[in-house]
MDAnalysis code that builds the backbone (N, CA, C; Angstrom):
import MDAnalysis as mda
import numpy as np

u = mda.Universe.empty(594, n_residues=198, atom_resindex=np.repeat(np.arange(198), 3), trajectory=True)
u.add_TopologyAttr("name", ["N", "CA", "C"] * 198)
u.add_TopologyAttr("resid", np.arange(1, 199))
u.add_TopologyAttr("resname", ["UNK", "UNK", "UNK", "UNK", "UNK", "UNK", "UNK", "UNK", "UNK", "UNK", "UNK", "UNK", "UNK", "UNK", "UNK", "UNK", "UNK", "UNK", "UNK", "UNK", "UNK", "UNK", "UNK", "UNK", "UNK", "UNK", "UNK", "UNK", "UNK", "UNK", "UNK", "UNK", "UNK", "UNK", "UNK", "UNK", "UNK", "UNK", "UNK", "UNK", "UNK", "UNK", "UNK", "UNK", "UNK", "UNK", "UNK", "UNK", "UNK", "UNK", "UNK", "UNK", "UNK", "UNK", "UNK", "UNK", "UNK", "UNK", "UNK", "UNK", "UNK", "UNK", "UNK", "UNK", "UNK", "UNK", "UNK", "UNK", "UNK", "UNK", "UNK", "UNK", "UNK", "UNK", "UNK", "UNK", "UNK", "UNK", "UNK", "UNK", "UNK", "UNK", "UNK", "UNK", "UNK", "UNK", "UNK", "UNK", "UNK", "UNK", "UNK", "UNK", "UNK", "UNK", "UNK", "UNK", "UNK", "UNK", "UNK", "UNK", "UNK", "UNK", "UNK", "UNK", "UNK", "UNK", "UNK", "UNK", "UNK", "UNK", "UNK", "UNK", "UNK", "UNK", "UNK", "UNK", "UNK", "UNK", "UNK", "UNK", "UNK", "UNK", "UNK", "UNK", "UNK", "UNK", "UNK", "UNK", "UNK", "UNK", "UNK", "UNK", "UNK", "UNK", "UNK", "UNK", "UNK", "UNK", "UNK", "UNK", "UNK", "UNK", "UNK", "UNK", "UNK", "UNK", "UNK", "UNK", "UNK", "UNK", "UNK", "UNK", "UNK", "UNK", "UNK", "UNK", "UNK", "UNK", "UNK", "UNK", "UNK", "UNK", "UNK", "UNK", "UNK", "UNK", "UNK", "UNK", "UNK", "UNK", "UNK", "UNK", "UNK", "UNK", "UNK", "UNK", "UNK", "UNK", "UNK", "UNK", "UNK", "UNK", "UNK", "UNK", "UNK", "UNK", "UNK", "UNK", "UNK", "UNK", "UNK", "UNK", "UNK", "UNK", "UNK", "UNK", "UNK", "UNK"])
u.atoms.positions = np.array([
    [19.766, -29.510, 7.055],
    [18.821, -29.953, 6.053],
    [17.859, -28.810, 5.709],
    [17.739, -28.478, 4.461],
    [16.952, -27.802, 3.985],
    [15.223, -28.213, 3.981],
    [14.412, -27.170, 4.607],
    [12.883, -27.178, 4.896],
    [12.335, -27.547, 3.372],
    [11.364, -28.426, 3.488],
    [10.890, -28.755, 2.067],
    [9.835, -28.211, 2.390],
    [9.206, -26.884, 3.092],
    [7.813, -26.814, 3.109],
    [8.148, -25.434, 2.061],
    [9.085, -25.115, 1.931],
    [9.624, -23.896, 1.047],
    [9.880, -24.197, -0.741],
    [8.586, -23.484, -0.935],
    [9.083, -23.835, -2.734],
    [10.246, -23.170, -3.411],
    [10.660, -23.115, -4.713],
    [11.558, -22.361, -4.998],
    [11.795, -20.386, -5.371],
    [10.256, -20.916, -5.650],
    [10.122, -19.577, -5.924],
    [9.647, -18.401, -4.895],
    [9.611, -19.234, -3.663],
    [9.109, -18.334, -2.116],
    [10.477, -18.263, -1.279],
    [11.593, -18.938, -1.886],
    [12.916, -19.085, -1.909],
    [13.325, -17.859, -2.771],
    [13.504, -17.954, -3.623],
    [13.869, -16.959, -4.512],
    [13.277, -15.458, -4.226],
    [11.713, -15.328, -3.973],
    [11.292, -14.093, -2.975],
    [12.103, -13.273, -2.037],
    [12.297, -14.489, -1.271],
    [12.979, -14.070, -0.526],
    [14.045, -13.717, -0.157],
    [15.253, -13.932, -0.720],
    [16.140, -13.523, -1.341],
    [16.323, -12.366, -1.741],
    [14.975, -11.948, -2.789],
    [15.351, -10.693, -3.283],
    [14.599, -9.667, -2.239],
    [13.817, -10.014, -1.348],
    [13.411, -9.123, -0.214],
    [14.286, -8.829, 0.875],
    [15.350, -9.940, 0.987],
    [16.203, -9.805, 2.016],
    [17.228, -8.854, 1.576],
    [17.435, -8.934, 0.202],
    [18.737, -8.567, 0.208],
    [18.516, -7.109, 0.041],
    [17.032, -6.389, -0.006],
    [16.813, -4.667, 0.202],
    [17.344, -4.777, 1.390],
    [17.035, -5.678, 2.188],
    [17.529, -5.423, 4.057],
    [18.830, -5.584, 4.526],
    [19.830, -6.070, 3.726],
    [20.794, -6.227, 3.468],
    [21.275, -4.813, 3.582],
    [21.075, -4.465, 2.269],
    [21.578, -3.405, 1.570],
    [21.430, -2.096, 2.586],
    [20.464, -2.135, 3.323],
    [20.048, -1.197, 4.753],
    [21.053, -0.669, 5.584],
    [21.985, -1.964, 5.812],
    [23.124, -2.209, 6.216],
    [24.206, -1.132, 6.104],
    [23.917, -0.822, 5.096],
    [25.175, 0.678, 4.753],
    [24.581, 1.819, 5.342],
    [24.050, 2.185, 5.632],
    [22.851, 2.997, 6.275],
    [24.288, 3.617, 7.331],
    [24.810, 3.006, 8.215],
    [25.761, 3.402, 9.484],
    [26.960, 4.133, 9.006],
    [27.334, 3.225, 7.896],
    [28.531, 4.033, 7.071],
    [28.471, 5.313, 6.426],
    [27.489, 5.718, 5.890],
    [27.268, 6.133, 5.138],
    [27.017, 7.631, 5.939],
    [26.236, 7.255, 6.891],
    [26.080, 8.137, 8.670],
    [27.070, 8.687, 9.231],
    [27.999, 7.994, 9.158],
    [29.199, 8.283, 9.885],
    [29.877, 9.618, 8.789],
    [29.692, 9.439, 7.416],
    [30.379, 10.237, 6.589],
    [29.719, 11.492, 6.425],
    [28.444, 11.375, 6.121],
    [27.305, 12.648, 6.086],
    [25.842, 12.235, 7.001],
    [26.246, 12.511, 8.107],
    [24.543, 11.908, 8.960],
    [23.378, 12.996, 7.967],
    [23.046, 14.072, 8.114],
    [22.003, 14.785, 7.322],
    [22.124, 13.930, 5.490],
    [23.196, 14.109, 5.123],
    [22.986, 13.743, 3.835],
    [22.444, 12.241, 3.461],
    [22.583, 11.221, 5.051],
    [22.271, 10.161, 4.818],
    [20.786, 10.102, 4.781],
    [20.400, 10.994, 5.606],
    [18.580, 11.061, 6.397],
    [18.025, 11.767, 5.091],
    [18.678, 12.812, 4.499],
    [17.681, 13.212, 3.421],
    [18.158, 11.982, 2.104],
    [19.030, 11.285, 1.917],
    [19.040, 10.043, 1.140],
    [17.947, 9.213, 1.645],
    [17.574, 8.700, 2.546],
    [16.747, 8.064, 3.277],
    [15.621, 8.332, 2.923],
    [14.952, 9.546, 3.703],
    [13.059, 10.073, 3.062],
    [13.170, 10.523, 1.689],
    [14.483, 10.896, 0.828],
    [13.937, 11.093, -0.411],
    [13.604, 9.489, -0.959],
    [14.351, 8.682, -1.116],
    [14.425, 7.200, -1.467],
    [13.005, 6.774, -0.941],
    [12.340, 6.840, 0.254],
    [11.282, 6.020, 0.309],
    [10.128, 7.050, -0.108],
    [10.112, 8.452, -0.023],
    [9.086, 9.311, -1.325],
    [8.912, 8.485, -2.684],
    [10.417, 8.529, -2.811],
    [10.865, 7.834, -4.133],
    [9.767, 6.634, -4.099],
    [10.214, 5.627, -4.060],
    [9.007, 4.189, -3.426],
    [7.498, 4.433, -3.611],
    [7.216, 5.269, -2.789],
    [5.813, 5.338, -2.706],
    [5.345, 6.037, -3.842],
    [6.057, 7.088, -4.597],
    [5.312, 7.693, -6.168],
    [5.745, 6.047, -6.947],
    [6.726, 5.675, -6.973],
    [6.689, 4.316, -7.974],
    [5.658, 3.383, -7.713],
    [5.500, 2.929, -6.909],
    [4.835, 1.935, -5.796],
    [2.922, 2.438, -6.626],
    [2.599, 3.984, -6.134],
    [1.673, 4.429, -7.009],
    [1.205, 4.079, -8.410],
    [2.640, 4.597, -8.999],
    [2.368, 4.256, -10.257],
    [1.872, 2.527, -10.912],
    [2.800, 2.160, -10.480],
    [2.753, 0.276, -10.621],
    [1.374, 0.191, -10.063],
    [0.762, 0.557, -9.343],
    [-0.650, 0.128, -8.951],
    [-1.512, 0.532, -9.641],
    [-1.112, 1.828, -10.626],
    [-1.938, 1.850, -11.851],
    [-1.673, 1.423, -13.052],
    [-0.660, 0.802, -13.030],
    [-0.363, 0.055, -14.322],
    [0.920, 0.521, -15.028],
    [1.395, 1.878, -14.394],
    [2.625, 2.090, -15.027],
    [3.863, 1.970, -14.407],
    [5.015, 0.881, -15.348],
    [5.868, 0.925, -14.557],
    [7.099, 2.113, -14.187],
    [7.809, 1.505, -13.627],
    [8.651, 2.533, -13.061],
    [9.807, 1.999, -13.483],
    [10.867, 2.732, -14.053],
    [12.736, 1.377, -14.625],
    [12.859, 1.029, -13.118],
    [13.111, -0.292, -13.446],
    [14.071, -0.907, -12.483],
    [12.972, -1.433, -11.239],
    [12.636, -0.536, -10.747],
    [11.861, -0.018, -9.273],
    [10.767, -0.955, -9.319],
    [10.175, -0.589, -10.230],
    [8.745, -2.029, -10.275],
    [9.234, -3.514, -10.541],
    [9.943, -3.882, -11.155],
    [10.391, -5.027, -11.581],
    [10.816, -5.502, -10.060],
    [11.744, -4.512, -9.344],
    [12.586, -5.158, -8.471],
    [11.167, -5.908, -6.913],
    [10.176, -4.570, -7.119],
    [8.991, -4.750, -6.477],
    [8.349, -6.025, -6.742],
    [8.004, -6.090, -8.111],
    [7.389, -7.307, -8.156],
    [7.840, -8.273, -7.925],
    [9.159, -8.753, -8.112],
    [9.989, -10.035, -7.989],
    [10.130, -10.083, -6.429],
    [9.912, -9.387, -5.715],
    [10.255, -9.078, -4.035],
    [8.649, -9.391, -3.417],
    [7.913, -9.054, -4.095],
    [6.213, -9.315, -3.520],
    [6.106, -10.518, -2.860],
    [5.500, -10.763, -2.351],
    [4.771, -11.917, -1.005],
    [3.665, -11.740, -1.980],
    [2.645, -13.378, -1.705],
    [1.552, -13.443, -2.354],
    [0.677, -12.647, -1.528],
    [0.842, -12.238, -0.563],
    [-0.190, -11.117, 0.286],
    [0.190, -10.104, 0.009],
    [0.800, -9.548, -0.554],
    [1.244, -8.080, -1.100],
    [0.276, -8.132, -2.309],
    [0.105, -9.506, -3.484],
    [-0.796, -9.367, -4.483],
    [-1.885, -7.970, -4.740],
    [-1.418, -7.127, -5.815],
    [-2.364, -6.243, -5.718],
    [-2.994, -5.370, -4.856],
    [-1.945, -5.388, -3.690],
    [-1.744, -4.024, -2.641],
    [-0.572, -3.144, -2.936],
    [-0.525, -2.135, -2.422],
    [0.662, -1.206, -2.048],
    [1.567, -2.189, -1.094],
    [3.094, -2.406, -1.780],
    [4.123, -3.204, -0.887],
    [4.604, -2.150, 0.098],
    [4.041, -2.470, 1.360],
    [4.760, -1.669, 2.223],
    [6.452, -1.630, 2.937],
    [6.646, -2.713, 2.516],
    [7.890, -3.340, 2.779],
    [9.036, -1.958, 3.142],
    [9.744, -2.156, 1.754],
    [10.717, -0.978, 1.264],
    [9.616, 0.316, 2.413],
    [9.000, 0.916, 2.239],
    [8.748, 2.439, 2.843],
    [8.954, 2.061, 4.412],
    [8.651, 0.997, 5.428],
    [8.786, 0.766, 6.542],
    [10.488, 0.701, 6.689],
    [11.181, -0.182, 5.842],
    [12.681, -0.587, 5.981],
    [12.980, 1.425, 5.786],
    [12.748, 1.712, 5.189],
    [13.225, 3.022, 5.132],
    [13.228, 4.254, 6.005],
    [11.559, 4.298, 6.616],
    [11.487, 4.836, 7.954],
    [11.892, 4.156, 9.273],
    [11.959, 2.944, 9.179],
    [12.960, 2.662, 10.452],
    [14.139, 2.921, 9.981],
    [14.780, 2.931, 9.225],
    [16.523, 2.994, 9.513],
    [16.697, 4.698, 9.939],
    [16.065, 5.449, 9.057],
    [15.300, 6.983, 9.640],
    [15.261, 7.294, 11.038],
    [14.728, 6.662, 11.717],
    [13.813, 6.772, 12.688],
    [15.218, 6.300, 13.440],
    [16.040, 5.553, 13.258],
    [17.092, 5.054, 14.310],
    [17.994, 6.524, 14.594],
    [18.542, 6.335, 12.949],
    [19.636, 7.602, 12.538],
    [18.971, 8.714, 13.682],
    [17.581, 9.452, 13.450],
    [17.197, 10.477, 14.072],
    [17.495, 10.399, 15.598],
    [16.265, 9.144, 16.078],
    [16.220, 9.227, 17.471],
    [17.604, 8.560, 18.426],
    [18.723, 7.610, 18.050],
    [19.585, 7.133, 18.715],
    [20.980, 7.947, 18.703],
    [21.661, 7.795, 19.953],
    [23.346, 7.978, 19.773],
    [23.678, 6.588, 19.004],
    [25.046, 6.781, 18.501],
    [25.790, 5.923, 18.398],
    [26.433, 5.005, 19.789],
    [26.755, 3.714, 19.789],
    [26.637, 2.385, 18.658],
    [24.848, 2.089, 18.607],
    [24.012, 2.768, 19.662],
    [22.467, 2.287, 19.298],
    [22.045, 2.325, 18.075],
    [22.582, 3.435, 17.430],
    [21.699, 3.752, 16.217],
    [21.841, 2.881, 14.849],
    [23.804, 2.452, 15.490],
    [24.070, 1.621, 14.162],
    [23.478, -0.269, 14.340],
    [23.727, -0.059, 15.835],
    [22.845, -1.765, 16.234],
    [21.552, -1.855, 15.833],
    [20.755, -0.719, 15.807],
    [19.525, -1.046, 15.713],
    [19.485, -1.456, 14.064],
    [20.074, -0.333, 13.177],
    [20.005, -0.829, 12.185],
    [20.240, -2.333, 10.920],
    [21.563, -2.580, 12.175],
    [22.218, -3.864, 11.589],
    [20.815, -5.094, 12.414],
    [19.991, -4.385, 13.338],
    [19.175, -5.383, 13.636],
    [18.539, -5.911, 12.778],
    [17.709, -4.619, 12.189],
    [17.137, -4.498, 10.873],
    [17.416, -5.439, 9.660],
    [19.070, -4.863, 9.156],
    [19.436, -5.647, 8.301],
    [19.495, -6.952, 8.133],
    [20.535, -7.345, 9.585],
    [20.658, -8.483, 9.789],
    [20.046, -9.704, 9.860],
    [19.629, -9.386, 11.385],
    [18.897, -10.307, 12.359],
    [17.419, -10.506, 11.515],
    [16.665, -9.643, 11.038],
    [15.173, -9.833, 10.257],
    [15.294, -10.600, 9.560],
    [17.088, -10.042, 8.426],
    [17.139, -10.787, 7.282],
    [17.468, -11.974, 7.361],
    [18.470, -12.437, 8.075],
    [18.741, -13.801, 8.520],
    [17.784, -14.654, 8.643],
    [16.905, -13.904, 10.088],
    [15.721, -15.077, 10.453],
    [14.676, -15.379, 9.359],
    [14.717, -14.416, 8.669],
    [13.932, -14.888, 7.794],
    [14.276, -15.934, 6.430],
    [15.184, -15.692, 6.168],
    [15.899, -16.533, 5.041],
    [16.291, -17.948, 5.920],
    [16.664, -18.008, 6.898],
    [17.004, -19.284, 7.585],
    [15.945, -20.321, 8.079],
    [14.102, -19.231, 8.536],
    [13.397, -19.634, 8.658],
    [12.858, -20.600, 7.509],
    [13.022, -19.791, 6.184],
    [12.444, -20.279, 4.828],
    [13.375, -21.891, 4.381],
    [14.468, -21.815, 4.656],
    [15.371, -22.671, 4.033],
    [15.582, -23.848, 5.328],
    [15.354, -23.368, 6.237],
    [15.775, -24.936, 7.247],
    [14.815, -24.879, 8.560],
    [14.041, -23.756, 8.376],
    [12.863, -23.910, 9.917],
    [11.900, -25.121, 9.690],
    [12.190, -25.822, 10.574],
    [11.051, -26.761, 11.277],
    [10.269, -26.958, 12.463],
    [10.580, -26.317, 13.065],
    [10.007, -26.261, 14.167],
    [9.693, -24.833, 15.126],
    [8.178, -24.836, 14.694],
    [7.250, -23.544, 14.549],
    [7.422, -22.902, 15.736],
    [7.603, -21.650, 16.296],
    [7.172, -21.137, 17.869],
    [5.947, -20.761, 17.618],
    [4.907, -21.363, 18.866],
    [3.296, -20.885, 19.179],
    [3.336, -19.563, 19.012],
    [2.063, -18.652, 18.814],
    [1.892, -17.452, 18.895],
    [2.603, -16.506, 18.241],
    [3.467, -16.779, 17.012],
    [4.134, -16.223, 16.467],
    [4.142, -15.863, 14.928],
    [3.038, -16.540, 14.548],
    [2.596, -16.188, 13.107],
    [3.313, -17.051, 12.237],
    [3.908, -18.471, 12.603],
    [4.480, -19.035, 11.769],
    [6.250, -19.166, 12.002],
    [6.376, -17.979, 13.132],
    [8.159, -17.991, 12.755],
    [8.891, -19.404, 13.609],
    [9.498, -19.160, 13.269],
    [10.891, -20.869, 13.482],
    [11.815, -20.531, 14.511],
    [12.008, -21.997, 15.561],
    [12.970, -21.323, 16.248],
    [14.336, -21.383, 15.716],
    [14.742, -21.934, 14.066],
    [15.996, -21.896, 13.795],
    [16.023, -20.603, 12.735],
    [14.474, -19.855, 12.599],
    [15.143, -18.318, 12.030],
    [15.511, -18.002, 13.197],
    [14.503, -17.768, 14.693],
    [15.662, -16.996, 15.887],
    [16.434, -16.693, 16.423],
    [17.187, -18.255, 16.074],
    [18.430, -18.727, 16.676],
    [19.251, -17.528, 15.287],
    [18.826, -18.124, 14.638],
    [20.018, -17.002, 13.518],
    [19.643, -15.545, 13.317],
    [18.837, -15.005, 13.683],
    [18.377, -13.676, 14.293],
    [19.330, -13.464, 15.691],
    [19.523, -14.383, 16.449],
    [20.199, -14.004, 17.725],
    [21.950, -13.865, 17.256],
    [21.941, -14.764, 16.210],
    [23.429, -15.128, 15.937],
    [23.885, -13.922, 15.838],
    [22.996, -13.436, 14.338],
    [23.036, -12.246, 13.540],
    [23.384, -10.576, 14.697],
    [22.281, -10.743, 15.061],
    [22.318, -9.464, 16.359],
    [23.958, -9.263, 17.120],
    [23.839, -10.644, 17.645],
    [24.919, -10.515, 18.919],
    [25.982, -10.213, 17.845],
    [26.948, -11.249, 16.474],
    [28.147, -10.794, 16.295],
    [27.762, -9.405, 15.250],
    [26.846, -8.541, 15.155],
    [26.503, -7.309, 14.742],
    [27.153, -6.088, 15.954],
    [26.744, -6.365, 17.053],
    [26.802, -6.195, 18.229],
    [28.212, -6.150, 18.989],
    [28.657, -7.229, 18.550],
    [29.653, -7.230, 19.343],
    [30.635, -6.959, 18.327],
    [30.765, -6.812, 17.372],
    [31.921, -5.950, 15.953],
    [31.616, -4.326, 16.513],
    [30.792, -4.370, 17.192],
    [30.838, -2.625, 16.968],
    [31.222, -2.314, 18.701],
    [30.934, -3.025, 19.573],
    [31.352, -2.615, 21.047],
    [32.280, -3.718, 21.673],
    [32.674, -4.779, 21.031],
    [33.403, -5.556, 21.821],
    [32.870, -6.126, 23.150],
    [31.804, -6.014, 23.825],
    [31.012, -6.102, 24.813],
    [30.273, -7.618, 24.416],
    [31.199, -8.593, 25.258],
    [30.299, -10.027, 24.556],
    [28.523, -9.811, 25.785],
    [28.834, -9.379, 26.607],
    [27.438, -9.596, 27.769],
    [26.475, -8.728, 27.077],
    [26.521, -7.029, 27.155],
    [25.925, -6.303, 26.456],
    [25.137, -6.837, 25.034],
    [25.909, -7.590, 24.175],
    [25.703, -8.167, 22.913],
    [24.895, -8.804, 22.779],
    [24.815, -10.254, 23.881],
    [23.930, -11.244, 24.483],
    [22.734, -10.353, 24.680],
    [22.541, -9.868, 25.197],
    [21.488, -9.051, 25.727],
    [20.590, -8.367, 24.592],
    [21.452, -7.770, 24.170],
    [20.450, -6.909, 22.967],
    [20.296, -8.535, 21.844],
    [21.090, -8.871, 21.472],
    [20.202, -9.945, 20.827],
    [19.683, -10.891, 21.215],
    [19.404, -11.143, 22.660],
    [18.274, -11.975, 22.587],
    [16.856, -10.845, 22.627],
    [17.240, -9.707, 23.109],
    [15.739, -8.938, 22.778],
    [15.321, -8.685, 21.752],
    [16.460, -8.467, 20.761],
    [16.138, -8.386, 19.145],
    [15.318, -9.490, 18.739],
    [15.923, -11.171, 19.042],
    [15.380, -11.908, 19.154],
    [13.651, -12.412, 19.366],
    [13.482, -11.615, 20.431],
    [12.132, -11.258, 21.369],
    [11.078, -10.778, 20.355],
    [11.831, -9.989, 20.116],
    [11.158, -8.100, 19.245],
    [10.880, -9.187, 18.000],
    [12.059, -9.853, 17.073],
    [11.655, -10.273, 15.454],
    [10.516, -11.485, 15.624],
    [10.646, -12.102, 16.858],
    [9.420, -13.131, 16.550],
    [7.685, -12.653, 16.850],
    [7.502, -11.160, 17.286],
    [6.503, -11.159, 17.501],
    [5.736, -10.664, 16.444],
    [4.112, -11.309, 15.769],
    [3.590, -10.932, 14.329],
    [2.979, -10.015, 14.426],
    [4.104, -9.230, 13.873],
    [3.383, -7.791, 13.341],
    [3.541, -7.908, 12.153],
    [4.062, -8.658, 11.329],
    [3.802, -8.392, 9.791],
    [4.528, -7.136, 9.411],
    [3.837, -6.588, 8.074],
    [4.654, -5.515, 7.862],
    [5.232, -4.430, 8.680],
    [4.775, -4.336, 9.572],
    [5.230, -3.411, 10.898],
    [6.637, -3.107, 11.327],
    [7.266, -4.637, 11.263],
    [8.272, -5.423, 12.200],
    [9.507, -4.602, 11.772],
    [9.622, -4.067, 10.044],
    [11.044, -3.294, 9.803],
    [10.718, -1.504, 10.836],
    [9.524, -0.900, 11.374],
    [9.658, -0.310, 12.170],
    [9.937, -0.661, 13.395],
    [9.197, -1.194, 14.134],
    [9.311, -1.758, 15.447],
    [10.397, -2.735, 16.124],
    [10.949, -3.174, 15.015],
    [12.374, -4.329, 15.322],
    [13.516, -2.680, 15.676],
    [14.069, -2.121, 14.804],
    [14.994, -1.054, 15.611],
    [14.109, 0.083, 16.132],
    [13.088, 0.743, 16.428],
    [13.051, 1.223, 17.814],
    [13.347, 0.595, 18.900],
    [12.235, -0.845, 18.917],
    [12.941, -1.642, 20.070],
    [14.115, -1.658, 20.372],
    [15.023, -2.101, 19.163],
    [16.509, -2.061, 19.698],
    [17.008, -1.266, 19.953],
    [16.790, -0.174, 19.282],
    [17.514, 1.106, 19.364],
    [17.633, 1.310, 20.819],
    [16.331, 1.725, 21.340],
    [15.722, 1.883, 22.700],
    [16.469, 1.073, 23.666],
    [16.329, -0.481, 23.624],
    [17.402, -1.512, 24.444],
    [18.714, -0.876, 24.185],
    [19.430, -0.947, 23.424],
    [20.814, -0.704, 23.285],
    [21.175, 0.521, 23.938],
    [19.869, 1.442, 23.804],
    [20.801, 3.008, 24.226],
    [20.835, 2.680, 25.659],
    [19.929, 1.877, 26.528],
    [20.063, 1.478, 28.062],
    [21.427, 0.617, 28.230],
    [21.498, -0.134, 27.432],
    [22.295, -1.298, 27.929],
    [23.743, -0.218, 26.962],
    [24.312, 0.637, 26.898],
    [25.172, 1.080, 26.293],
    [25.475, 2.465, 26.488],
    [24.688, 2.719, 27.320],
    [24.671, 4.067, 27.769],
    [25.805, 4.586, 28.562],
])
């Protein structure tokens, strides 16, 4: 059953916020073919962001880039700099740099995945709030854990290992950090995985 505390259009938000995190997702592939060419794709793209991001805050838009911004905004983004996109960008960065492989690509699909999941699953069928957590659901977690483990286990075959990193992914996406969370969700993992995979 779908959450009726979710309007359509905080539905529709979200959607188009998830699916930048989605799109993150290629990030491993793309690694595998040119790692440097992916990392300077990476910090040029979120430079990119932040001169658009600029501009739109003074009134001028940017093709494509602002539109996609605005339709992606949270009503708390209203008339701030969206930090969103520049965090999703330096974490997937920050994995590529600091992890071996499969960490670097788990952490990312954490990113993609597991954030994006819990969050879209939270919006559309969470009812039942976890304390201390800023609002999140334990049926986004559960699909944050889903998300993680078969992320996880497509890339190592390791069902225990898998378990493991996603329930910490798990751990890591429910705690409120707010915009923070697209950094701090794959270091964490990254970090777990390179132990548990080492």
């Amino acid at each position: 059953m779908i959450a009726t505390n979710a309007s359509f259009k905080d539905i529709r938000t979200e959607i188009v916020r998830k699916s930048l995190h989605f799109l993150i997702a290629l990030t491993p592939s793309l690694a595998s073919l040119n790692l440097n060419a992916t990392k300077a794709l990476l910090a040029l793209g979120t430079v990119f962001f932040v001169f658009a991001e600029i501009l739109r805050l003074n009134g001028r838009e940017v093709f494509i880039v602002s539109r996609i911004t605005a339709l992606a905004a949270r009503p708390r983004d209203s008339g701030r700099f969206v930090l969103g996109p520049v965090t999703l960008g330096l974490g997937a960065l920050a994995s590529l740099s600091f992890y071996p492989e499969p960490a670097a690509a788990i952490a990312i699909y954490a990113l993609a995945f597991g954030d994006g999941i819990a969050s879209l699953a939270g919006k559309l069928f969470g009812r039942t709030r976890i304390p201390f957590t800023g609002g999140k659901s334990l049926e986004g977690s559960f699909a944050c854990f889903i998300a993680v483990f078969s992320a996880t286990y497509g890339l190592t075959r390791s069902a225990g290992g898998s378990a493991a990193v996603a329930a910490f992914a798990t751990l890591v996406e429910a705690l409120p950090v707010k915009d923070l969370d697209n950094l701090i969700l794959p270091l964490a993992v990254g970090s777990f995985a390179t132990l548990v995979f080492a």
